[in-house]
DSSP file (Angstrom, degrees, kcal/mol; ACC not computed):
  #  RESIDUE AA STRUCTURE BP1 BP2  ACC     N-H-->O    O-->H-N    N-H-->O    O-->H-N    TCO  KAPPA ALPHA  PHI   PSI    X-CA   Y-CA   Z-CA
    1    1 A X              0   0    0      0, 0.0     2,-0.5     0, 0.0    70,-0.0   0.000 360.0 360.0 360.0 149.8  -23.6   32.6    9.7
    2    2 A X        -     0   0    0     33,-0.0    70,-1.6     2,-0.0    32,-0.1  -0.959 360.0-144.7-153.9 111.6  -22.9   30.7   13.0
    3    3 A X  E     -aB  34  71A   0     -2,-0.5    32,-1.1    30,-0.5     2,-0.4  -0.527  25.8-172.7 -61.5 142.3  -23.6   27.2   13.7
    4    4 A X  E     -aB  35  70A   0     66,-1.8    66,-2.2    30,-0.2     2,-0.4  -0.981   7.9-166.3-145.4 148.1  -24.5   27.5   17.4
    5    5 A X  E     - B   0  69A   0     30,-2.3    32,-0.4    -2,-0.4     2,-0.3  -0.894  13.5-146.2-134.8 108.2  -25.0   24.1   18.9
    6    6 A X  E     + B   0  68A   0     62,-0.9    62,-1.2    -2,-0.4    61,-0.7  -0.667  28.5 173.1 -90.7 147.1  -26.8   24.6   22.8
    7    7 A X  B     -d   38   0B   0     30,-0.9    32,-3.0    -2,-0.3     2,-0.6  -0.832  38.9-129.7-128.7 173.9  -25.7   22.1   25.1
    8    8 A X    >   -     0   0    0     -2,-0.3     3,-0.9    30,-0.2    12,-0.1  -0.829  19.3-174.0-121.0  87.9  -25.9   21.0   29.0
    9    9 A X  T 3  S+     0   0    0     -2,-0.6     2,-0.3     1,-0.3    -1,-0.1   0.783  89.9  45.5 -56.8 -16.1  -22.2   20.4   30.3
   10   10 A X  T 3  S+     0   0    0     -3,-0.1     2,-0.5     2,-0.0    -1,-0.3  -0.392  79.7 143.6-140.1  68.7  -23.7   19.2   33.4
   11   11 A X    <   -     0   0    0     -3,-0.9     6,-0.1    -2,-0.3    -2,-0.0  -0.740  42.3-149.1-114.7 122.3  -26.4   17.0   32.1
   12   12 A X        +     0   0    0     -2,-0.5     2,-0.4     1,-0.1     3,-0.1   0.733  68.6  95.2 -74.4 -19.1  -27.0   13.8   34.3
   13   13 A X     >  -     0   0    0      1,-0.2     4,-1.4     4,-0.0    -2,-0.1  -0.847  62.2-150.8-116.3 134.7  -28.1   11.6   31.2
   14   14 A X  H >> S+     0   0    0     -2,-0.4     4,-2.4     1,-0.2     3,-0.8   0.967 104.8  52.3 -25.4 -70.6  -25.9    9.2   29.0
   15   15 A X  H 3> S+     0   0    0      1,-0.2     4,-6.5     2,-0.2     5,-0.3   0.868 104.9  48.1 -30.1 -63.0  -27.8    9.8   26.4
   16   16 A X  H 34 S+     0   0    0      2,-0.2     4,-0.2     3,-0.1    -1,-0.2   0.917 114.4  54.5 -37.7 -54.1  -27.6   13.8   26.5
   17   17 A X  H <X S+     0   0    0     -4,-1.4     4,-1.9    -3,-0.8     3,-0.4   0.972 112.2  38.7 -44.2 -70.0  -23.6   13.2   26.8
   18   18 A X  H  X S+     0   0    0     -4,-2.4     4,-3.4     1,-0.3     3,-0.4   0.965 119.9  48.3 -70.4 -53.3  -23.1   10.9   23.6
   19   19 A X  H  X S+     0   0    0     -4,-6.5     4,-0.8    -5,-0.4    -1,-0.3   0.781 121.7  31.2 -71.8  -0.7  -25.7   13.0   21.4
   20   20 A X  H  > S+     0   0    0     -3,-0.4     4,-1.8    -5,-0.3    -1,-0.3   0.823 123.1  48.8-110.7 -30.0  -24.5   16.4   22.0
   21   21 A X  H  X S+     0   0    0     -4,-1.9     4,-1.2    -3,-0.4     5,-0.3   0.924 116.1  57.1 -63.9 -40.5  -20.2   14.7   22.5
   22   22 A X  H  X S+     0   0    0     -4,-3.4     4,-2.4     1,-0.2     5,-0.3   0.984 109.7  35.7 -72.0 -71.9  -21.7   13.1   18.9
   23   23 A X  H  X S+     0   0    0     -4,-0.8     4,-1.2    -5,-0.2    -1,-0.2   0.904 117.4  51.2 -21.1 -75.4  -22.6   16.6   17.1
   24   24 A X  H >< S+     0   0    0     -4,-1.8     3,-2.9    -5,-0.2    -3,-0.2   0.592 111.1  48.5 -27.9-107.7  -19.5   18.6   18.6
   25   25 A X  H 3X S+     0   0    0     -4,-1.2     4,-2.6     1,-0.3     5,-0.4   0.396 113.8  53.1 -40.0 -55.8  -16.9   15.6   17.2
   26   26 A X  H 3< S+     0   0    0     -4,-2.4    -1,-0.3    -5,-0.3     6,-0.2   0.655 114.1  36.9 -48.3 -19.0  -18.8   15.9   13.8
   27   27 A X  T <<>S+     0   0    0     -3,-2.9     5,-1.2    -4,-1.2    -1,-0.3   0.916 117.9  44.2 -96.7 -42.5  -18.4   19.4   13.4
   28   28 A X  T >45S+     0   0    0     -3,-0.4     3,-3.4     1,-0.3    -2,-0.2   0.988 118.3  56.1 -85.7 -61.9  -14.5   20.1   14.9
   29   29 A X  T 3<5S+     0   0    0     -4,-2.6    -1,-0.3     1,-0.3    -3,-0.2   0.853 118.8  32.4 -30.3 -49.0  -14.0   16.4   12.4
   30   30 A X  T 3 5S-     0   0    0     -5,-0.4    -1,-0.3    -4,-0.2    -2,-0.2  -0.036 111.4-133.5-120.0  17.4  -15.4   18.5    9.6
   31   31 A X  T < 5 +     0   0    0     -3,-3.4     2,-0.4     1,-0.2    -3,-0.2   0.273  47.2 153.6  27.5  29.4  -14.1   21.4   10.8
   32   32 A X      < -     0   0    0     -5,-1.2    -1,-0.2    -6,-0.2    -2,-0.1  -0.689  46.8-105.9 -94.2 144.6  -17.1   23.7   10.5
   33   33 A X        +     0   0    0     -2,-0.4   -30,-0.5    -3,-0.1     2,-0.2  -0.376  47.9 159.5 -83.2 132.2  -17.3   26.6   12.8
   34   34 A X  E     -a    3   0A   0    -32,-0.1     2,-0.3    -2,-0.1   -30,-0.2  -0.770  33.1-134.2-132.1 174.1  -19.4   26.6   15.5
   35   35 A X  E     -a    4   0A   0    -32,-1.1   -30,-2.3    -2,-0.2     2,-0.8  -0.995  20.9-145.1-127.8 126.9  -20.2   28.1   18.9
   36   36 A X        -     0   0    0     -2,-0.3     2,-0.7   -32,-0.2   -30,-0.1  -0.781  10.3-163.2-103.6  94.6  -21.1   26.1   21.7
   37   37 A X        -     0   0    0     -2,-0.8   -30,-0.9   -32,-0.4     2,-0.4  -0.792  10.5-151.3 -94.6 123.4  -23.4   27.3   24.2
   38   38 A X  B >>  -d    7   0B   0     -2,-0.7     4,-1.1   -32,-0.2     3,-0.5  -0.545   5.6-170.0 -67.9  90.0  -23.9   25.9   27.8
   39   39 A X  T 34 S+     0   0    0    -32,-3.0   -31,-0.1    -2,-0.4    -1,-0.1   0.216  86.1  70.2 -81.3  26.9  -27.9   26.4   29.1
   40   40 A X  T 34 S+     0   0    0    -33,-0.2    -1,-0.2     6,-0.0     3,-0.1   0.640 104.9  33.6 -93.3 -24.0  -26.5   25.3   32.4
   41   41 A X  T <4 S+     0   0    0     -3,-0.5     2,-0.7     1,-0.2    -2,-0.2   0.776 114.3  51.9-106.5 -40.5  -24.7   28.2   32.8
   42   42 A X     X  -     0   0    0     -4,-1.1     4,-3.5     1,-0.1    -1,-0.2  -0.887  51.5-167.8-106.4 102.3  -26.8   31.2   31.1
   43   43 A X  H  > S+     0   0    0     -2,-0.7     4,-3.1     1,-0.2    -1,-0.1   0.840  91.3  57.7 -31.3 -48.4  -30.1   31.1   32.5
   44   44 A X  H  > S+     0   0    0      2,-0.2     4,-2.8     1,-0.2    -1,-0.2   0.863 105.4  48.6 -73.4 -29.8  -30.7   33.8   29.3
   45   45 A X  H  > S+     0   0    0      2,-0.2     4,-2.5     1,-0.1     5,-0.4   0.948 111.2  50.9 -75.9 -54.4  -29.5   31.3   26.3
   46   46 A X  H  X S+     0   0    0     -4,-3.5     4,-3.1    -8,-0.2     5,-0.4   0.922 109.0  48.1 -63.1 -38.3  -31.6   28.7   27.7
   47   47 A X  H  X S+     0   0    0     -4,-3.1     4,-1.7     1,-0.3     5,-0.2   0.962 119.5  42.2 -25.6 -74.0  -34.8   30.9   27.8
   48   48 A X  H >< S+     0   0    0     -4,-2.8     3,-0.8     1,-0.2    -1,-0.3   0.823 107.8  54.8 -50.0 -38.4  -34.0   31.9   24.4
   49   49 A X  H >X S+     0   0    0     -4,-2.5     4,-1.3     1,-0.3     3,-1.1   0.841 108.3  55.7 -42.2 -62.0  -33.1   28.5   23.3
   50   50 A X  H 3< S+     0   0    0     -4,-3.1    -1,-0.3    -5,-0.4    -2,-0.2   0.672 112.7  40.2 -41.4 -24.8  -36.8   27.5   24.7
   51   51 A X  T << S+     0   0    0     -4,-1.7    -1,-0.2    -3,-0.8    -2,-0.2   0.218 107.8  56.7-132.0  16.2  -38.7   30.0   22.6
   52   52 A X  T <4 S+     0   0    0     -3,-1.1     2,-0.3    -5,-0.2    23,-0.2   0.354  80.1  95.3-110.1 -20.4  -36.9   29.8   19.4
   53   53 A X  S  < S-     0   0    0     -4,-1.3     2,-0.2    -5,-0.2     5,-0.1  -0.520  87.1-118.8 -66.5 122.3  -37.6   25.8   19.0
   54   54 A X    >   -     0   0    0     -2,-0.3     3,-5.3     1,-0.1     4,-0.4  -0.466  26.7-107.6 -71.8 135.2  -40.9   25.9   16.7
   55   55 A X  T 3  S+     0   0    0      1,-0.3     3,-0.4     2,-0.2    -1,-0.1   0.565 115.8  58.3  -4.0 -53.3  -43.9   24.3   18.4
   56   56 A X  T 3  S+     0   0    0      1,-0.2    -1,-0.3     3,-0.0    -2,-0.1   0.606 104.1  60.8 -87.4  -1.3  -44.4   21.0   16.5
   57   57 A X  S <  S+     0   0    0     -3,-5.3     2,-0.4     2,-0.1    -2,-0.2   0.355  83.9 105.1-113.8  25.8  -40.5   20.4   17.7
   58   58 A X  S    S-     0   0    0     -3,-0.4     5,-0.1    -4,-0.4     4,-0.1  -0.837  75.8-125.0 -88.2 116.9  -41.7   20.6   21.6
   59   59 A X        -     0   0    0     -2,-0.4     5,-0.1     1,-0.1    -2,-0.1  -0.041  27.6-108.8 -61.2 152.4  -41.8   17.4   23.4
   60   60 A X  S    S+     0   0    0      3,-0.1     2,-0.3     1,-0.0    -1,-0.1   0.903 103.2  23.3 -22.0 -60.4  -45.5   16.7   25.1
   61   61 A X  S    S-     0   0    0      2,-0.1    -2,-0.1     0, 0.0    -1,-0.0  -0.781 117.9  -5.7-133.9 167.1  -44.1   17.3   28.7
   62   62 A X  S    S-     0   0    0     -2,-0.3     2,-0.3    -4,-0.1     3,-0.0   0.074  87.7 -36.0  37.6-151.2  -41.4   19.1   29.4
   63   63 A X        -     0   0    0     -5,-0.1     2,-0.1     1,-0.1    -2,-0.1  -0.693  58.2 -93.3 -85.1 133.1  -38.6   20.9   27.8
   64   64 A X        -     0   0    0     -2,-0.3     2,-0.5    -5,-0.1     4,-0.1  -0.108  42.7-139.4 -31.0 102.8  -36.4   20.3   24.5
   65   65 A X        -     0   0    0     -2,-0.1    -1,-0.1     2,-0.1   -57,-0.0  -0.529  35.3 -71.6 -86.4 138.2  -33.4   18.4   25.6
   66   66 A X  S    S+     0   0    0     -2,-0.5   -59,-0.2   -59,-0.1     2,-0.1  -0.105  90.7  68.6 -59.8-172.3  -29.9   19.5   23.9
   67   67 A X        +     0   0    0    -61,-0.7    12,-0.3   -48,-0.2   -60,-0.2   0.425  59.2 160.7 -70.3 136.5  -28.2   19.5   21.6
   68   68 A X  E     -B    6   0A   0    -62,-1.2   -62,-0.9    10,-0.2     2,-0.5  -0.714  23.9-147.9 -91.0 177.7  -30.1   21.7   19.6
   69   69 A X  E     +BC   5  77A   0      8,-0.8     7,-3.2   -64,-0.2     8,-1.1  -0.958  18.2 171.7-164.5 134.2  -28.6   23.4   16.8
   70   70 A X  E     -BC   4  75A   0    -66,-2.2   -66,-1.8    -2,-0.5     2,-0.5  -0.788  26.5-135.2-123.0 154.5  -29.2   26.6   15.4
   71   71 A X  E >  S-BC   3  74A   0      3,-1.9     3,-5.4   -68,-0.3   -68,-0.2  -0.994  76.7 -59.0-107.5 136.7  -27.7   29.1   12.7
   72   72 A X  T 3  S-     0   0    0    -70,-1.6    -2,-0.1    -2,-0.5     0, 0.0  -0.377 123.8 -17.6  31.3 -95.2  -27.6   32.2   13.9
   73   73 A X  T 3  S+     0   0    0     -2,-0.2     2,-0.4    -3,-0.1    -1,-0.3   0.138 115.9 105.3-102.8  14.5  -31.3   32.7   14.7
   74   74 A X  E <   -C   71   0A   0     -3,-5.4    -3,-1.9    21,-0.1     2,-0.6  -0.816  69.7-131.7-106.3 123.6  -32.3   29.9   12.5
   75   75 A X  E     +C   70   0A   0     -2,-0.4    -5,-0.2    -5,-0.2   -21,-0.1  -0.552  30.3 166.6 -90.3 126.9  -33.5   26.6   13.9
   76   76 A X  E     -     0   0A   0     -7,-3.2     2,-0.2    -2,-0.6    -6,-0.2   0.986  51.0-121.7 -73.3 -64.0  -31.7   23.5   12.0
   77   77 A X  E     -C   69   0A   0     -8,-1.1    -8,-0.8    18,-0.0    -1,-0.2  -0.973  28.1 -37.0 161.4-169.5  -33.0   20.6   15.0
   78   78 A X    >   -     0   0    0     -2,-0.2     3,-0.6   -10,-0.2   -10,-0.2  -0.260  67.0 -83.7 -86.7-177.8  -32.3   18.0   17.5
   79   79 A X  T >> S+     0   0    0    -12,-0.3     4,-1.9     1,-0.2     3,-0.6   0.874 129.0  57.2 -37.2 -45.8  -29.9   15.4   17.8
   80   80 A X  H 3> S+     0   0    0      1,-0.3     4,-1.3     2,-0.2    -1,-0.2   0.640 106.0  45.7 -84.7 -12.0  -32.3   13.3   15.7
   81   81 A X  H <> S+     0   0    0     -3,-0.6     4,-0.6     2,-0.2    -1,-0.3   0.188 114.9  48.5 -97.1   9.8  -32.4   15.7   12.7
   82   82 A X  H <> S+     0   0    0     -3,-0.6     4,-0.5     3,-0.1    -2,-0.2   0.573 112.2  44.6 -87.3 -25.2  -29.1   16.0   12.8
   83   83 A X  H  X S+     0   0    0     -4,-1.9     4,-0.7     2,-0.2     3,-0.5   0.950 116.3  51.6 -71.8 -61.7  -28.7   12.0   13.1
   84   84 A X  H >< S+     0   0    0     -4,-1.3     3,-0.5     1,-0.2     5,-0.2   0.867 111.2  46.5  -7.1 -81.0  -31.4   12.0   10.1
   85   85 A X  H 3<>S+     0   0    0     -4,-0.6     5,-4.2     1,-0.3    -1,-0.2   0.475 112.9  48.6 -64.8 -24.6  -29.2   14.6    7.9
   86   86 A X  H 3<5S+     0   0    0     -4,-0.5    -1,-0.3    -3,-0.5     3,-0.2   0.676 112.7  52.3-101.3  -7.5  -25.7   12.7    8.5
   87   87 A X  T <<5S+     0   0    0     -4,-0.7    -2,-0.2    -3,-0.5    -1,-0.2   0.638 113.1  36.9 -39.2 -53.8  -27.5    9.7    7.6
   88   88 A X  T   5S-     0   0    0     -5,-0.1    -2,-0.2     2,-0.0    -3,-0.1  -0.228 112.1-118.8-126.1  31.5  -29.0   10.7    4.3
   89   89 A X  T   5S+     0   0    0     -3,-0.2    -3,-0.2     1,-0.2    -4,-0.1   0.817  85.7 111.4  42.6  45.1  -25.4   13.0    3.5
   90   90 A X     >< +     0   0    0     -5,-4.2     4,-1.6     1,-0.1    -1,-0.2  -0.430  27.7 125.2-138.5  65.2  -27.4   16.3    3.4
   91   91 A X  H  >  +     0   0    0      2,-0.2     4,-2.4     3,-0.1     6,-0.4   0.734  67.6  58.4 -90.1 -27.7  -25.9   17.9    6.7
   92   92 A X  H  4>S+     0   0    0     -7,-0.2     5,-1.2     2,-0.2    -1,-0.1   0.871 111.1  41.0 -70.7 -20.3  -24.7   21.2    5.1
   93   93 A X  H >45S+     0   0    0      3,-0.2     3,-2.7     2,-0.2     4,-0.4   0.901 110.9  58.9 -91.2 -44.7  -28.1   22.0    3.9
   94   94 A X  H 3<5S+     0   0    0     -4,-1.6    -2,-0.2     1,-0.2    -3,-0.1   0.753 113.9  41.1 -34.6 -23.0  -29.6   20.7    7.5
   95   95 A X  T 3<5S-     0   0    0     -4,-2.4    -1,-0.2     2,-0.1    -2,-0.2   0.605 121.7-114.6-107.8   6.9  -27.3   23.4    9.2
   96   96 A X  T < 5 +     0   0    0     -3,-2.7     2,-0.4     1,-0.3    -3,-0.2   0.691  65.1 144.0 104.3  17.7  -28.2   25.7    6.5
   97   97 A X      < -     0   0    0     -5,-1.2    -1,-0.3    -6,-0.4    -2,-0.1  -0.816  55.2-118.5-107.1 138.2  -24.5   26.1    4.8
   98   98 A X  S    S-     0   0    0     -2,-0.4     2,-0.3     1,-0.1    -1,-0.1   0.858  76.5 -31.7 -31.3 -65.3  -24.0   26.6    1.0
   99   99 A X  S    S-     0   0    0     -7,-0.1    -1,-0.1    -6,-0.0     3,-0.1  -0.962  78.3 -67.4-167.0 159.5  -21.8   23.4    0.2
  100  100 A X        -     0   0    0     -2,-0.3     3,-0.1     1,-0.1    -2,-0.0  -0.402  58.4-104.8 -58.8 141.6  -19.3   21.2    1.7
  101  101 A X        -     0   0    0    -71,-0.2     2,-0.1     1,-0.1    -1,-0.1  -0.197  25.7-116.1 -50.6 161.8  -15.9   22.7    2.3
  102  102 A X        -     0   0    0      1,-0.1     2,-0.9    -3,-0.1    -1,-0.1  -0.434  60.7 -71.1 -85.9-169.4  -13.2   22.0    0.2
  103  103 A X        -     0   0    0     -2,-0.1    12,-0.7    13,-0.1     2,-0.1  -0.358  52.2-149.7 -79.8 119.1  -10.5   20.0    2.6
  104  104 A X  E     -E  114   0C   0     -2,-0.9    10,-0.2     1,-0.2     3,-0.1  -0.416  20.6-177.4 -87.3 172.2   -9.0   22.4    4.9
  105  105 A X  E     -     0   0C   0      8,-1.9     2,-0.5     1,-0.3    -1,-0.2   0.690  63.9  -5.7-113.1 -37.8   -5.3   21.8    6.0
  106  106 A X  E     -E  113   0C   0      7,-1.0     7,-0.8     2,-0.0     2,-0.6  -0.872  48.7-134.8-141.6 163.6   -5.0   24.8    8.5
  107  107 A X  E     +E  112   0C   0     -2,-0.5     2,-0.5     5,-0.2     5,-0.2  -0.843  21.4 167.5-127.3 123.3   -6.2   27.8   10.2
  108  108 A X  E >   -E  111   0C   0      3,-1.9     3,-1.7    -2,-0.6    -2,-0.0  -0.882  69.4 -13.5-119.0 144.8   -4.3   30.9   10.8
  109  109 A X  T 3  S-     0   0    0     -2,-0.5    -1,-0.1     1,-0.3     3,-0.1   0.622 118.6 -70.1  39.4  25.5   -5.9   34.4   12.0
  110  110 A X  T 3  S+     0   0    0      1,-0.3    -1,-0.3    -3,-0.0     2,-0.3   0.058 110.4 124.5 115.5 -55.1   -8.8   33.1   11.2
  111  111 A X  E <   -E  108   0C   0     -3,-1.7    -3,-1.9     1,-0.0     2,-0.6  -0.596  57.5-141.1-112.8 109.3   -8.2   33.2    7.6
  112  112 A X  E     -E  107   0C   0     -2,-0.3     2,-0.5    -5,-0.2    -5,-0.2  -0.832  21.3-143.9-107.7 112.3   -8.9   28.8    6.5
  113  113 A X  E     -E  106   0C   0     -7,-0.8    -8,-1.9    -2,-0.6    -7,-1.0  -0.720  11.3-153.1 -94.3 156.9   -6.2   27.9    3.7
  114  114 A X  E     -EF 104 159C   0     45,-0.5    45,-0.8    -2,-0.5     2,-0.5  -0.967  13.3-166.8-141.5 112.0   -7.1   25.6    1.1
  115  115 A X        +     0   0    0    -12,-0.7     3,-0.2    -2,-0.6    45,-0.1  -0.891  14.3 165.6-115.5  91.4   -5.0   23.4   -0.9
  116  116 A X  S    S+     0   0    0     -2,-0.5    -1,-0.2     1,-0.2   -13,-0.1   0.921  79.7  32.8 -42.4 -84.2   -6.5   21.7   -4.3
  117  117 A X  S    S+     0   0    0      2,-0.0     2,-0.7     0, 0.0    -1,-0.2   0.271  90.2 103.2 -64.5  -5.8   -3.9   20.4   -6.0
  118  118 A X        -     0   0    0     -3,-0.2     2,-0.5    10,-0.1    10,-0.2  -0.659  43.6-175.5-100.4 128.4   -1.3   19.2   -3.3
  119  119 A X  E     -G  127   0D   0      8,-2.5     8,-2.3    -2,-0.7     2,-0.5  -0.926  20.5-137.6-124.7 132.8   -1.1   15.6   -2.6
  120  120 A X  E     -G  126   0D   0     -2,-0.5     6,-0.2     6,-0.2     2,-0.2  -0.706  22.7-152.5 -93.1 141.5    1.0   14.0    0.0
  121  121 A X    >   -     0   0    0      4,-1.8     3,-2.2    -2,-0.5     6,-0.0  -0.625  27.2-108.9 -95.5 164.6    2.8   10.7   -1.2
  122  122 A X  T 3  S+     0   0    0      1,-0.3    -1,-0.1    -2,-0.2    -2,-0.1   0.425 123.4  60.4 -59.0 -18.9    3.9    7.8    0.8
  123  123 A X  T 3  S-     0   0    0      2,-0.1    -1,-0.3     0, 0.0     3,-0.1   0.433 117.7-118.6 -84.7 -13.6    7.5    8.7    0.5
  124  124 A X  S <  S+     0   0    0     -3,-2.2    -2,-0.1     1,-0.3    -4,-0.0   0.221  71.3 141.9  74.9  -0.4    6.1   12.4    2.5
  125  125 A X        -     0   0    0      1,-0.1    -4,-1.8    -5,-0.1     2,-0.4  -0.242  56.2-124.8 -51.7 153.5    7.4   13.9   -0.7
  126  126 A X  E     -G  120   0D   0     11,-0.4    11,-3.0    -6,-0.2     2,-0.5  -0.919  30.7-179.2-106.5 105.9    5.2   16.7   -1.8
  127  127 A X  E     -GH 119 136D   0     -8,-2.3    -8,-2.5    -2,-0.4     2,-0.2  -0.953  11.2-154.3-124.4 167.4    3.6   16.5   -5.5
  128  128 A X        -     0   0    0      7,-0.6   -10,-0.1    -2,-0.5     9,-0.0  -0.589   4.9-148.9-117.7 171.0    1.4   19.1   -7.2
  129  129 A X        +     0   0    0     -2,-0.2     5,-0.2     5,-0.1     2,-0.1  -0.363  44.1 121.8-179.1  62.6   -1.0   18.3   -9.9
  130  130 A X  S    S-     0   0    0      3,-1.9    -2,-0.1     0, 0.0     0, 0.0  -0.322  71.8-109.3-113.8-169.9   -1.5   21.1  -12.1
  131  131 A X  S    S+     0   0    0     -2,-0.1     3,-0.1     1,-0.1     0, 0.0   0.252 121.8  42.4-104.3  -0.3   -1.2   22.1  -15.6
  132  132 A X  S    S+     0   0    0      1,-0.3     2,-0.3    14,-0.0    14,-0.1   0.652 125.4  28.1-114.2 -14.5    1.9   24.4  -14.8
  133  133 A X        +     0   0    0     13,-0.1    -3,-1.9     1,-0.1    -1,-0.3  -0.960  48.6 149.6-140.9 122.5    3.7   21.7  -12.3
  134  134 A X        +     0   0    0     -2,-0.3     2,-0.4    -5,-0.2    -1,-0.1   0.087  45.1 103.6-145.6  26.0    3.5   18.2  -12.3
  135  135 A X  S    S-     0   0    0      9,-0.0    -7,-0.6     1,-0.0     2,-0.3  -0.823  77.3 -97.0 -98.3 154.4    7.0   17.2  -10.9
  136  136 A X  B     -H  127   0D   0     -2,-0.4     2,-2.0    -9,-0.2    -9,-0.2  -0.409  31.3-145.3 -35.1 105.7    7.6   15.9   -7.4
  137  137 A X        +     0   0    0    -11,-3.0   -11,-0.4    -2,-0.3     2,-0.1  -0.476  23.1 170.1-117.7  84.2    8.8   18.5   -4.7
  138  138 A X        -     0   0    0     -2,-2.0     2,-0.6   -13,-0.2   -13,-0.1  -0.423  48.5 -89.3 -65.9 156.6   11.0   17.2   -2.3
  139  139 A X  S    S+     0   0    0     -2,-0.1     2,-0.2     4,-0.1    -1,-0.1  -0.834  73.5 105.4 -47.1  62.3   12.6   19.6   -0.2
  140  140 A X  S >  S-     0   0    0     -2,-0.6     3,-2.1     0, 0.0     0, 0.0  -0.907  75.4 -93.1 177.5 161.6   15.8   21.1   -1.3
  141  141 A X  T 3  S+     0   0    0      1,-0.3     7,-0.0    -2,-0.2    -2,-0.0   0.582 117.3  54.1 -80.1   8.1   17.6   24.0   -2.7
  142  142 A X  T 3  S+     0   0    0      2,-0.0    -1,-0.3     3,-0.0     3,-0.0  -0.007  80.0 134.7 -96.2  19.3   17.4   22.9   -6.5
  143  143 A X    <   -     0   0    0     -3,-2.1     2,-0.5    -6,-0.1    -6,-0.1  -0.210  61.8 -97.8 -86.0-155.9   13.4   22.5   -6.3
  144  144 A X    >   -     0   0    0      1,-0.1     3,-9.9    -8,-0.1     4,-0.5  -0.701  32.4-108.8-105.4 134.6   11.3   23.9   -9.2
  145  145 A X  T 3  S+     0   0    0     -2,-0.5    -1,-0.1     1,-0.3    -2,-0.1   0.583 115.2  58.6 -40.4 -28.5    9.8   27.0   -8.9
  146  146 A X  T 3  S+     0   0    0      1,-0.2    11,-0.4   -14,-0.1    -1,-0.3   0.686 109.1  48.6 -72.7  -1.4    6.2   25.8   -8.6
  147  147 A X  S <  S+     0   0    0     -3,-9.9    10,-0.2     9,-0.1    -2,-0.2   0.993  89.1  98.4 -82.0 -31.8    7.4   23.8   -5.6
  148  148 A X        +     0   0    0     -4,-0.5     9,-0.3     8,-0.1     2,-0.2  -0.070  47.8 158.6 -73.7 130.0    9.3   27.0   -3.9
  149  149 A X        -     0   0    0      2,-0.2    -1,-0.1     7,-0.1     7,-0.1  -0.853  44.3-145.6-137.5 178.2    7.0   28.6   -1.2
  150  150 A X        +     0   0    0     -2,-0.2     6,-0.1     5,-0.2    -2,-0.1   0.619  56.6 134.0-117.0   2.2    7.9   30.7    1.7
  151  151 A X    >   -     0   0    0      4,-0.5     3,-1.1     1,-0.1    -2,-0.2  -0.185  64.2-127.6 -51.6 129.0    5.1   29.1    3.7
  152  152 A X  T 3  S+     0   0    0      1,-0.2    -1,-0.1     2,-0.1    -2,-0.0   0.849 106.9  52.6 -47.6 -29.2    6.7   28.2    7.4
  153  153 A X  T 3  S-     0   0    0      1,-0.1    -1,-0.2     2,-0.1     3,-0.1   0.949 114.7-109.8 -75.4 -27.7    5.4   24.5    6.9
  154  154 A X    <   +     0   0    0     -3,-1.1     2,-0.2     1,-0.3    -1,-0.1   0.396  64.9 146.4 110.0  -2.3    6.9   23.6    3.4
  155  155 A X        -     0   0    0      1,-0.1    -4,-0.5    -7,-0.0    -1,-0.3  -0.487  51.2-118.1-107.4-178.1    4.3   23.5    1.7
  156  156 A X        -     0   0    0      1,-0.2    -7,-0.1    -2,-0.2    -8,-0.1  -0.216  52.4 -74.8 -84.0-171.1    4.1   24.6   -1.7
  157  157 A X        -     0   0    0    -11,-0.4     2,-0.2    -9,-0.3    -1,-0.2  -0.137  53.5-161.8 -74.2 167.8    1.9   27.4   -2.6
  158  158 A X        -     0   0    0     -3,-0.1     2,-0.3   -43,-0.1   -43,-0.2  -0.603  23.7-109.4-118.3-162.4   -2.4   26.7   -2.6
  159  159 A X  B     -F  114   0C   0    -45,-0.8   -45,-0.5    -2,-0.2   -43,-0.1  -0.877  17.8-162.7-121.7 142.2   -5.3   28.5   -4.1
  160  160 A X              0   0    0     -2,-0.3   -45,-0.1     1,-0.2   -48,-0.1   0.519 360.0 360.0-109.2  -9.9   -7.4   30.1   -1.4
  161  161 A X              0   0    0    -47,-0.1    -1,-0.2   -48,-0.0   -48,-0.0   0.642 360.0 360.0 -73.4 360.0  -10.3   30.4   -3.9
């Protein structure tokens, strides 16, 4: 599934700017993957973009104005069911997504890792906060084997699950 968000980079109204600037930030903030498509630039997206928006969500006179926001082929809404949905906390089911992510920390190849247990302390010290490690894992060559990772960053190992 693919969040697809259509926009107009070269859109003459405020308005247009902030609601479609306001979607994007919410999604790269919340780090769910989207694709952002320009109907200023493909004649063929906006077309489609026009004839997938269901009927009763076609203004009176003219044309839909972005963002709109689709999965895959599926239409979520406008700015203003999206405004609604973040409103009323239910935006993962407005774009159509199982459940919130858990928090991710990075992305590599693709591939989003996901770290449960790891909590950063105020000192920058690292602790875990499991049932097999529950000491503090500062950085050095005496730490305890749940801290020891080979991860480039330091940190200790996660659960991808």
């Amino acid at each position: 599934m693919v969040i697809k968000v259509y926009i107009a980079s070269s859109s003459g109204s405020v308005a247009v700017k902030k609601h479609q600037q306001s979607v994007v930030g919410f999604l790269e903030a919340n780090r769910i993957s989207f694709q952002e498509i320009d109907i200023t630039m493909l004649e063929e997206q906006r077309l489609w973009m026009y004839r997938n928006i269901p009927r009763d969500k076609q203004p009176e006179k003219g044309n839909p104005l972005p963002p709109q926001i689709f999965n895959d082929d599926r239409y979520c809404g406008d700015y203003e069911d999206f405004f609604q949905s973040k409103e009323n906390n239910t935006v993962f089911a407005f774009l159509g997504l199982s459940s919130q992510p858990s928090v991710k920390v990075r992305e590599r190849f693709g591939v989003i890792a996901v770290i449960k247990p790891l909590i950063r302390n105020v000192q920058g010290t690292l602790k875990r906060e499991d049932e097999n490690c529950t000491s503090s894992c500062v950085p050095s060559a005496t730490m305890p084997a749940c801290c020891q990772t080979s991860d480039p960053d330091g940190f200790p190992p996660y659960d991808l699950s």
